[in-house]
Each structure stands twice: as structure tokens, then as C-alpha cells.
VOPAGU-2260 file (C-alpha; in pm, 1 decimal, decimal comma):
REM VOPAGU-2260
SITE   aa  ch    i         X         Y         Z
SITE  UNK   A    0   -1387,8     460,9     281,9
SITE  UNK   A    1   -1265,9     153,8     415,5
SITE  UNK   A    2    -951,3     111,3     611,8
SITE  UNK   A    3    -816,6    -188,5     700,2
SITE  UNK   A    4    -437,5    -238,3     906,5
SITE  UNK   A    5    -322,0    -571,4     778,7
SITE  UNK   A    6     -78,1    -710,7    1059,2
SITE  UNK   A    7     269,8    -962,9     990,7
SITE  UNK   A    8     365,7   -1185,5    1239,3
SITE  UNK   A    9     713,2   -1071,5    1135,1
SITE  UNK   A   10     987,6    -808,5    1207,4
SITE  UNK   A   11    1104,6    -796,4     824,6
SITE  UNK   A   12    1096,1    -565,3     549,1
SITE  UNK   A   13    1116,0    -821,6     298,6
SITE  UNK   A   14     816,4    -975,3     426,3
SITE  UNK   A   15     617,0    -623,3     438,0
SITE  UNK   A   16     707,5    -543,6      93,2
SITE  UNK   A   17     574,5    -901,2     -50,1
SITE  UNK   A   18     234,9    -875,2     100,7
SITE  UNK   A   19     235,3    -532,4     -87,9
SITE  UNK   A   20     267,6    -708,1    -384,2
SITE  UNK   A   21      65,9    -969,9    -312,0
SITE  UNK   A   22    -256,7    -766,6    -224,5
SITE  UNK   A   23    -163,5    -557,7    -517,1
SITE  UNK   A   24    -217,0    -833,9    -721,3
SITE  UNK   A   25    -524,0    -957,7    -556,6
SITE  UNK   A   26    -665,0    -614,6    -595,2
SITE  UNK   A   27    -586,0    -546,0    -966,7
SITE  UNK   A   28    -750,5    -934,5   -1030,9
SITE  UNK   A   29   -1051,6    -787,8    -893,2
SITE  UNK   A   30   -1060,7    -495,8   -1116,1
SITE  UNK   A   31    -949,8    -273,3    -906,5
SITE  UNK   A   32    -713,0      37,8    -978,9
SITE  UNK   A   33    -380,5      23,9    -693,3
SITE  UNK   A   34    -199,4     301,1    -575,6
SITE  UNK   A   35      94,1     142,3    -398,4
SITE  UNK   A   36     232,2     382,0    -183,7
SITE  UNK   A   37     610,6     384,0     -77,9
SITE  UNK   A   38     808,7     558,4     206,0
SITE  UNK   A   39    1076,5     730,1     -29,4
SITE  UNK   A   40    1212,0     666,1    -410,1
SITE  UNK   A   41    1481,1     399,3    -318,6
SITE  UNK   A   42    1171,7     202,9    -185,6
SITE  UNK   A   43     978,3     268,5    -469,7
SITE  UNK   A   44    1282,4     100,1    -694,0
SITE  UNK   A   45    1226,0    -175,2    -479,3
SITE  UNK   A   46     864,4    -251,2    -492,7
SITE  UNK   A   47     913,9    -224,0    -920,0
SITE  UNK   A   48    1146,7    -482,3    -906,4
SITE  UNK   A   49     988,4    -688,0    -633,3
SITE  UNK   A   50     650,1    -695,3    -863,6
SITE  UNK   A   51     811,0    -845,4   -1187,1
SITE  UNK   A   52    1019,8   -1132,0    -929,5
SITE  UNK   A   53     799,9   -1210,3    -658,0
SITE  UNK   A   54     570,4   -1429,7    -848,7
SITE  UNK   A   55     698,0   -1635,0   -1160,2
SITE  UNK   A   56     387,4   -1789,3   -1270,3
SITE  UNK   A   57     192,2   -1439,0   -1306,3
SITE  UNK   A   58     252,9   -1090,9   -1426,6
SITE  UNK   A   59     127,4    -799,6   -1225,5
SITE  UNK   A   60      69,2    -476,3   -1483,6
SITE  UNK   A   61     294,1    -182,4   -1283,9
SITE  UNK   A   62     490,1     154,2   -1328,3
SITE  UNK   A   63     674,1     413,3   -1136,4
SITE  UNK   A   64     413,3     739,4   -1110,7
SITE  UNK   A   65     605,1     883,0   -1332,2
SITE  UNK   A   66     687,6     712,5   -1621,2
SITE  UNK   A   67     288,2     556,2   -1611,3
SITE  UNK   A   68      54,5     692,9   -1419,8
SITE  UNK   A   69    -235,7     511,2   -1567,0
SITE  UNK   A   70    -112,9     181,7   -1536,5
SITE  UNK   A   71    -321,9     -72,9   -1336,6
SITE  UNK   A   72     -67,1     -82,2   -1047,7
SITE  UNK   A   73      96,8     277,7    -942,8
SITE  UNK   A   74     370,3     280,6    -759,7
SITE  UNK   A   75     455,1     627,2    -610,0
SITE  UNK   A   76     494,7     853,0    -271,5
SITE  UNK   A   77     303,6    1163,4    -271,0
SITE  UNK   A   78     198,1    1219,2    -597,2
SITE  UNK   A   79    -200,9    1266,1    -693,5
SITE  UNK   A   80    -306,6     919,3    -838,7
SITE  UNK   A   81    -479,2     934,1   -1180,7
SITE  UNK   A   82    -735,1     682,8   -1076,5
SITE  UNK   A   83   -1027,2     774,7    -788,1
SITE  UNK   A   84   -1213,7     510,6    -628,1
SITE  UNK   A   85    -920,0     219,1    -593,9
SITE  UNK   A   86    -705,8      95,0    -332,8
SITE  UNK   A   87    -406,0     221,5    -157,7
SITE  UNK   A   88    -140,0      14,8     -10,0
SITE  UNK   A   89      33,1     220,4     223,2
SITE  UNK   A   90     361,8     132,5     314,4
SITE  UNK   A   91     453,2     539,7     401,1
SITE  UNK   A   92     509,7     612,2     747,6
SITE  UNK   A   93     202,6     900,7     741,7
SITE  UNK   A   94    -119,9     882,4     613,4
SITE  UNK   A   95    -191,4     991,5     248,4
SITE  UNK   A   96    -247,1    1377,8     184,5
SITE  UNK   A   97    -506,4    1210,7    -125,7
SITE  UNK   A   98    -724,4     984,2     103,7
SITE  UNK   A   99   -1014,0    1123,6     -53,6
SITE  UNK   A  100    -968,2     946,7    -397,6
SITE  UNK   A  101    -963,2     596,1    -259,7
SITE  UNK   A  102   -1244,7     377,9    -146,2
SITE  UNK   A  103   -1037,4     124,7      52,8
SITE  UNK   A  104    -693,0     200,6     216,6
SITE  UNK   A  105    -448,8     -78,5     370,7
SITE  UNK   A  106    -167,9     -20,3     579,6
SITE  UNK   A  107     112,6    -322,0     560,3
SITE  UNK   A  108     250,9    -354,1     962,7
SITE  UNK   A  109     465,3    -544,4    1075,1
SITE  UNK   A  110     625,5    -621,9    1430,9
SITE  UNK   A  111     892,9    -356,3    1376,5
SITE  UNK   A  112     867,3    -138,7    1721,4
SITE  UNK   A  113     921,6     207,0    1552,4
SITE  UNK   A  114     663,3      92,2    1272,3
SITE  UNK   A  115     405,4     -35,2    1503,2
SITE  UNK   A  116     453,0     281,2    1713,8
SITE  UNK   A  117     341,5     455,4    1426,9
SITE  UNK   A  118     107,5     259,7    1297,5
SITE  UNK   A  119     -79,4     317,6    1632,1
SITE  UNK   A  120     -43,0     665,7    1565,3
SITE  UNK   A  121    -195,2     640,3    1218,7
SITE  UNK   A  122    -485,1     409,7    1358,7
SITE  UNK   A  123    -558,9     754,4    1624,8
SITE  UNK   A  124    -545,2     989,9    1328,8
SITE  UNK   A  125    -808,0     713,2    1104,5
SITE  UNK   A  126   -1068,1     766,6    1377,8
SITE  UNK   A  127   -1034,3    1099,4    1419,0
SITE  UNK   A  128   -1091,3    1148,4    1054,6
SITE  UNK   A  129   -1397,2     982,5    1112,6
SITE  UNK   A  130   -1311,5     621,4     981,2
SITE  UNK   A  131   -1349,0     289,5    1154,2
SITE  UNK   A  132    -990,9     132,3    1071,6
SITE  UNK   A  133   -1007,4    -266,8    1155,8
SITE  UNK   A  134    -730,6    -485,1    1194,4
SITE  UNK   A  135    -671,3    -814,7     987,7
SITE  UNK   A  136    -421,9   -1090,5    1108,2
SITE  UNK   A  137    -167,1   -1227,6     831,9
């Protein structure tokens, strides 16, 4: 599995949640199932809207876990995604409990202090899992 920690110059929660949907919709170009993974339900209400806004000239296919599981683009916390082998954008303060149905896994950080504390924390608990987590500049 590869895990990457994609890293914002910026402090903002806006700007997290875009690049969410932006490598979202890179990912599902490529063919690739997502699994975008959100701290709570009030942020998952967020990222749904966010995805049919964020981008007039394009459509990203997405649904809440629960109402479409199977769609192209997942949005969810903790439930089991329907598709194996895809990515997960994880926007959750912990790592996934279903890391084992992904082949790639990105974590959105930005320069928040408490979020790049955990992060940090997250990175540890990568490696000791066994992964090689690298870091990509935004």
C-alpha cells in the first residue's frame, strides 16, 4: 500500500477540503474507486456539497455511504467501503480501521498546529504498520 501525506501551505479548512475534492477527482479520472474519508457527519455534508460546487466545468460522480455506496466517489467516516483496491482520502483525525482494502492512502494536512501534531502522530503509527509514508508539497 502506498501512503502518501500531501502537505498545504495553508492554515484553512476550506483549502483542505478542496484538495479533497480535487484529488478525488483526479483519482476517479484515472479509474480509480475513492473512499473520501471525513472527520464526523457535519463534515461529510460538507464535502457532498463542496463536490457538486467546487468545479463548474466538470461533474465528479459522489454519494454519502449511505444512500450509495457503490458510487465512484464515497464519502463516509468509518463505514467498510464496498470497493477494495482504491484510494482513500483521509481527512479523519486517526487512521482508517479498513486500511487493508485500499492500495493508496492520502492524508490532506495542512499548517493547522493541532492537525499537524497529529498528522505526525499518524506518520509514527504508518511506519510502524510497516509502510513507508512520503510527503508531497502542495
Amino acid at each position: 500500500m502506498r501512503v502518501e501525506f500531501y502537505v498545504l501551505s495553508s492554515a484553512t479548512p476550506e483549502g483542505r477540503l478542496r484538495a479533497a475534492c480535487q484529488l478525488a477527482g483526479k483519482a476517479w479520472k484515472a479509474g480509480l474507486p475513492v473512499f473520501l474519508r471525513a472527520s464526523d457527519e457535519s463534515q461529510c455534508a460538507e464535502l457532498d456539497q463542496l463536490l457538486w460546487s467546487f468545479r463548474l466545468e466538470s461533474f465528479i460522480p459522489h454519494n454519502l455511504h449511505e444512500e450509495a455506496p457503490h458510487s465512484p466517489v464515497v464519502i463516509g467516516v468509518d463505514q467498510v467501503p464496498e470497493h477494495s483496491g482504491g484510494v482513500l482520502l483521509n481527512l479523519h483525525p486517526q487512521l482508517s480501521p479498513h486500511l487493508s482494502r485500499f492500495n493508496r492512502v492520502i492524508e490532506i494536512v495542512n499548517q493547522e498546529p493541532a492537525l499537524l501534531a497529529q498528522c505526525r502522530d499518524n506518520f509514527r503509527q504508518y511506519r510502524q504498520l510497516g509502510h513507508d509514508p512520503q510527503r508531497v508539497e502542495l
